[in-house]
Structure formats: C-alpha cells, structure tokens
C-alpha positions as a printed NumPy array, in Angstrom:
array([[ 14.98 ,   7.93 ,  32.567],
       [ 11.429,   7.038,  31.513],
       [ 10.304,   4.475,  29.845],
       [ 10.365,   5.61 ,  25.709],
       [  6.94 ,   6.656,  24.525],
       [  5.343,   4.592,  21.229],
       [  5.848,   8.462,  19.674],
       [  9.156,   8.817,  20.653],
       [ 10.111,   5.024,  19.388],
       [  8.432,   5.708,  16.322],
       [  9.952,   8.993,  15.328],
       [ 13.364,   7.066,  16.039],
       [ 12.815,   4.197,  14.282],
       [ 11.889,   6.396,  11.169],
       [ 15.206,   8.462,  11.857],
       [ 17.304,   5.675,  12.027],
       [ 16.183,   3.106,   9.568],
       [ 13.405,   4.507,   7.557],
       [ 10.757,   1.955,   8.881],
       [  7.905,   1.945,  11.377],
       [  4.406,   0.521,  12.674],
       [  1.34 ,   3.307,  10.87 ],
       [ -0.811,   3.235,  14.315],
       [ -3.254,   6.433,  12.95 ],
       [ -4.872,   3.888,  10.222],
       [ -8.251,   4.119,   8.969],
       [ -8.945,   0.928,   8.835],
       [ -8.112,  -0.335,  12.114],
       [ -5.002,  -2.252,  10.884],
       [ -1.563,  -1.831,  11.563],
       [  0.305,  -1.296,   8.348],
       [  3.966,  -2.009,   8.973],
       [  6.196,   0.673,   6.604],
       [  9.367,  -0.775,   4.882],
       [ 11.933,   1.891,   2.588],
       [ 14.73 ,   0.886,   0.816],
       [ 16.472,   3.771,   0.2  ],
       [ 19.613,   4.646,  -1.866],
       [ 21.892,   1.732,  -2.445],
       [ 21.658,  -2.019,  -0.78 ],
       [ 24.484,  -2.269,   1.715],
       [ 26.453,  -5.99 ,   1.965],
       [ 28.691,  -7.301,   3.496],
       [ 31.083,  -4.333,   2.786],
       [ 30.422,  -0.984,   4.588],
       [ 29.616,   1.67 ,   1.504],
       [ 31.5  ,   5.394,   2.462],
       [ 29.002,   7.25 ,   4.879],
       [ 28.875,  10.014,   2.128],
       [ 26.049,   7.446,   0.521],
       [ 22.679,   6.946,   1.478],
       [ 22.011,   2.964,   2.155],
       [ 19.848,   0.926,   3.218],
       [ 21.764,  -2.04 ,   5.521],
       [ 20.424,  -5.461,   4.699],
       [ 21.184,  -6.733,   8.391],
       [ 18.583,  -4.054,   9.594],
       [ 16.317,  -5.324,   7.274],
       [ 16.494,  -9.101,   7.808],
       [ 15.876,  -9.067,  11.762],
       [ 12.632,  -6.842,  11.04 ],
       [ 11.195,  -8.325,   8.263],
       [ 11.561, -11.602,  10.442],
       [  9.742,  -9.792,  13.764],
       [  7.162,  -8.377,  11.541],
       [  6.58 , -12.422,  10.412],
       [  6.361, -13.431,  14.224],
       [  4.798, -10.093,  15.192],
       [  0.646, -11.047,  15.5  ],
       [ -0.456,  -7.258,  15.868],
       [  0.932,  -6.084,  12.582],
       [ -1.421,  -7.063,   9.643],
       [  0.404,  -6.051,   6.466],
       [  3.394,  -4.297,   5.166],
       [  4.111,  -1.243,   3.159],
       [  7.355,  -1.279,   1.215],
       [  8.741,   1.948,  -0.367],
       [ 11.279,   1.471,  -3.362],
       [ 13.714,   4.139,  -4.261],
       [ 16.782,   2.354,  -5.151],
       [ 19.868,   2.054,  -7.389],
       [ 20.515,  -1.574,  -7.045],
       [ 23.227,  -2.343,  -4.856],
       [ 24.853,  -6.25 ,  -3.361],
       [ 23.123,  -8.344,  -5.4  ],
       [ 23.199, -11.462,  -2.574],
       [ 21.721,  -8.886,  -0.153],
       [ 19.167,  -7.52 ,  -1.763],
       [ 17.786, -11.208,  -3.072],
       [ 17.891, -11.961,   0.474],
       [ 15.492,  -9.284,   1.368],
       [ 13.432, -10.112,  -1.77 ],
       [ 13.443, -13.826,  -0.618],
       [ 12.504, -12.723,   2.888],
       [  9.316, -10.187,   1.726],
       [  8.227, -13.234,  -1.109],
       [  8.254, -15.783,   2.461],
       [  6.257, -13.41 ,   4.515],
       [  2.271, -14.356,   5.617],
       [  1.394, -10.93 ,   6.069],
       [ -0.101,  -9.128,   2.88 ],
       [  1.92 ,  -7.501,   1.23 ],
       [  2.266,  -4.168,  -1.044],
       [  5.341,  -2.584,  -2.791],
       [  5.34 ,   1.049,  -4.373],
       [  8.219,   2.568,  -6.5  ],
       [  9.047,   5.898,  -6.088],
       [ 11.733,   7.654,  -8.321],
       [ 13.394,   4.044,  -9.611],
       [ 13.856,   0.952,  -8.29 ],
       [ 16.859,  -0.46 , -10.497],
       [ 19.224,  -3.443, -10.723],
       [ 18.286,  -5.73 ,  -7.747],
       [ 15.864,  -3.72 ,  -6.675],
       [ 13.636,  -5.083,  -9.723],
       [ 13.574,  -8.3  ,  -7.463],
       [ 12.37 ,  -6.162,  -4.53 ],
       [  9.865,  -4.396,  -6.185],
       [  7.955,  -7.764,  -7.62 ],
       [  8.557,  -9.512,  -4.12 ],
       [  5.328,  -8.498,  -2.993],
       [  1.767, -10.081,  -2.643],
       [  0.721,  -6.654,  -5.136],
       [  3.145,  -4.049,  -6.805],
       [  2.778,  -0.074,  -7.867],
       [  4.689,   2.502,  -9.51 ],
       [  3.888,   5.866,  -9.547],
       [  3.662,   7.64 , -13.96 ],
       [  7.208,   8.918, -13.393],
       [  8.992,   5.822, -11.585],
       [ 12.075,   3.929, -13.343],
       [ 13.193,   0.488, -13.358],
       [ 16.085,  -0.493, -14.567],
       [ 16.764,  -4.061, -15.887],
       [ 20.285,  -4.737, -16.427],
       [ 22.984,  -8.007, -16.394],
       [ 24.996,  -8.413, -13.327],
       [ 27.573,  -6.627, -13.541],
       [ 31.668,  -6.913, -12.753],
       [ 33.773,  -4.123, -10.773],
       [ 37.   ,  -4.421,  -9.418],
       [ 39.882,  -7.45 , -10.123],
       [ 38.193,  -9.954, -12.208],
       [ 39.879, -13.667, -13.205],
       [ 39.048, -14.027, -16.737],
       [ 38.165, -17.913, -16.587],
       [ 34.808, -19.716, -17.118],
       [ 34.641, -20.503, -13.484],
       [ 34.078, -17.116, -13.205],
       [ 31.902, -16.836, -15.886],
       [ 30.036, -19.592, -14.87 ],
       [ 29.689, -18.102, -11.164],
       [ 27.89 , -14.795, -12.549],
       [ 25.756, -16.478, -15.392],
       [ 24.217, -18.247, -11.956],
       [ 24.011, -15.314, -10.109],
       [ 21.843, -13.82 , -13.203],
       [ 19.876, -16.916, -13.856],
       [ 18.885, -16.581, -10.068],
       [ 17.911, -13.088, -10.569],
       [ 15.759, -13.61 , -13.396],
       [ 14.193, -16.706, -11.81 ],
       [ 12.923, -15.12 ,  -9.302],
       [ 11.606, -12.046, -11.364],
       [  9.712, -13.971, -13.578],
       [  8.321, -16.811, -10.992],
       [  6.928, -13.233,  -9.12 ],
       [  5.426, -11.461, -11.859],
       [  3.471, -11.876, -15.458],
       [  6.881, -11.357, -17.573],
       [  8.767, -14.768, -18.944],
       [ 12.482, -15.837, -18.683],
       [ 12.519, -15.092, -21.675],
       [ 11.568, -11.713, -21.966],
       [ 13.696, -10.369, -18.766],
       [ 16.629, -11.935, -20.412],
       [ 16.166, -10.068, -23.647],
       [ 15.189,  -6.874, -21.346],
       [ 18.667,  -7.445, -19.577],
       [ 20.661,  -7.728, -22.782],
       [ 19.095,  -4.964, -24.742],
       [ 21.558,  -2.683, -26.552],
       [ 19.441,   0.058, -27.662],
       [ 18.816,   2.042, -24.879],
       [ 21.744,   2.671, -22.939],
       [ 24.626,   3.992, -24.073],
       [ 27.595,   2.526, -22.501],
       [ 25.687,  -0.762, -21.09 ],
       [ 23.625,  -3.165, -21.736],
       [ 20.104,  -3.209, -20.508],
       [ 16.347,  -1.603, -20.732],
       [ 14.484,   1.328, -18.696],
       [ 11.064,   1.132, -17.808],
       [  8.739,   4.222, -17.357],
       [  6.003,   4.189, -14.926],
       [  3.14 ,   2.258, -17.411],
       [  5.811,   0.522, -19.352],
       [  6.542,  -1.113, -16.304],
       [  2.847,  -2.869, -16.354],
       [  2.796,  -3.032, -19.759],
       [  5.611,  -5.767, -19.903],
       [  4.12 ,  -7.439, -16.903],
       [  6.757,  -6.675, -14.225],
       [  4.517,  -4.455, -12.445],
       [  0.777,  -5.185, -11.314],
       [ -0.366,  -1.015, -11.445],
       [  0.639,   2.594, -11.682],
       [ -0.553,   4.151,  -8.939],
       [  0.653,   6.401,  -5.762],
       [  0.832,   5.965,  -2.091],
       [ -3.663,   6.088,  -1.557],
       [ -3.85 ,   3.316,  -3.981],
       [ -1.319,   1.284,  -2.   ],
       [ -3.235,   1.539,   1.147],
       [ -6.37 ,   0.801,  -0.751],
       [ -4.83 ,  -2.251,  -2.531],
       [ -3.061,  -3.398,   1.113],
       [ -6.44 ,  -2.849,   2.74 ],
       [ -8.286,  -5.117,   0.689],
       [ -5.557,  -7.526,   0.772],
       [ -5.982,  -7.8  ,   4.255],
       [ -9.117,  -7.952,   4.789],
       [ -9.619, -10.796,   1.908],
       [ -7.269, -12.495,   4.326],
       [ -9.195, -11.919,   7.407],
       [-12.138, -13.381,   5.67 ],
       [-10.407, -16.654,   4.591]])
C-alpha cells in the first residue's frame, strides 16, 4: 500500500479523534484544531453508547503539538458536560503549559471541568447561546462518610477553583459563591452562565464565533512572531 496522503491523514485524524493540522489558512500559519467533545473519559472506559473525548488521546498530542516547530497555534473547541475531574485538569494543565498561542471557543456548553478547559487558554470565546456550568464536585457511587473523605474532595475543589481564578478575571471568591449557589438549579447546587454572562463575571475574555477565534489566534501569533 501507498504511503497515506496529508488528505487522507487528515480526514482520519478528524474521524477518529476530532483534531487536526488547518493547512488551507489565510494567514500562512498552521492552526492546530483541538475538540473536546461530549464527556471527559478517565481512567474508566464510559459505555460506547456516549460520545467522549479520551484524555490519553489528548495528552500525547497536546505534548507533539508543544515539540512540533511547524504548528504555530492551537484552536480548541469546547462542547462538554464535564466529565473525570483529574483528567480533564490534566488537559487544562497541559493547554495552560503550552508555548504556542493559544485560543478556546465554547460551543453549546462547556460545564463542570470543562470551565477549567475553557479558561486554559492564552484568549477565550463563547458564542451568545453557549452555557457554562459552575458547579461543586460532586459524589456518585459508594461514598465513606468520614472527613478524610471530606477533606479529599474539598481539595479536589479548592484545586479546581485555583486554577479557574489564577486563569481568568473572576476571584476565589466569587467562583466559590458561583459553585454553591442555590437559586438556580433545582436539585443541585451551582450557577449557569449564558453566552455574555460568561464575560460579564470575568470567566470568559469575549462572545464571539469561530471568525473571531481565528482573528484573535492570528494576532496572537503574530504578536509572538514579532517578540
């Protein structure tokens, strides 16, 4: 068999993981494109019924994109509903670490730990009808009811909130209060964001859609190129 074209990798890499290297640019950049899609996969395989996105997919890219000298920025599309919490702070860890500029766009929602994701980036966007969801970590399945294990999730929250508030303009203070709200939904604790909400409490830099993205990740780069 032949060797696989750059077409034919592309169209597979989209196909199998959502991502791939935008070589038609108009800038004459190459714009590396990032989803996470559906719910955060862990360490624990979710049934195949569900749409995920696998975080050991994500880690060994985001890491060849870092060592990769021909791509010049990255594109990362949010539509998420949360997912393993570990996981997806890894990938937000990873993106926050990365030299490359960086842009992040929510589309639909980008809830739970994907509020991490979203603010990870060098610049963030939302398009007018996009959702965030701000919530406390939350327990499912067998749970010992001792402090230890009290004390294990109040650090897994503190971590979250950390690093949402050291990556955007909203406090400690006010993602805690976000998390803990009890007005809004109905069986849970927590607060929903609308589209210019969203930059209104300083979590998100812009509403926008997927031309101001390039535009913002453009002149990210080339500020960079410039330095």
């Amino acid at each position: 068999m032949g060797e696989e074209s750059k077409v034919d990798k592309q169209n597979r890499e989209i196909g199998d993981f959502g991502q791939t290297i935008l070589q038609a640019n108009r800038r004459n950049a190459k714009i590396y494109l990032l989803s996470i899609i559906g719910e955060i996969e862990g360490h624990e395989c979710l049934p195949s019924t569900a749409k995920t996105t696998k975080y050991e997919h994500v880690l060994p890219k985001l890491a060849a994109i870092e060592d990769d000298e021909d791509v010049d920025g990255v594109l990362l599309l949010l539509n998420t509903v949360g997912g393993d919490v570990e996981s997806g702070l890894a990938i937000a860890e990873m993106v926050a670490s990365l030299s490359k500029p960086t842009v992040s766009l929510v589309l639909g929602g980008s809830h739970s730990i994907g509020v991490p994701l979203a603010v990870s980036t060098d610049y963030s966007l939302i398009v007018p009808s996009g959702t965030m969801v701000i919530h406390p970590v939350r327990m499912s399945g067998t749970v010992i009811g001792a402090k230890q294990t009290y004390d294990y999730f109040k650090q897994m929250q503190d971590r979250i909130i950390g690093f949402i508030s050291s990556h955007c303009e909203v406090s400690k203070e006010r993602v805690e209060q976000m998390m803990m709200n009890t007005q809004m939904l109905t069986k849970d604790l927590g607060t929903i964001l609308v589209g210019e909400q969203a930059v209104k409490e300083g979590v998100i830099d812009a509403v926008g859609g997927i031309s101001d993205a390039f535009a913002e990740l453009y002149r990210l780069i080339e500020e960079k190129s410039t330095r």
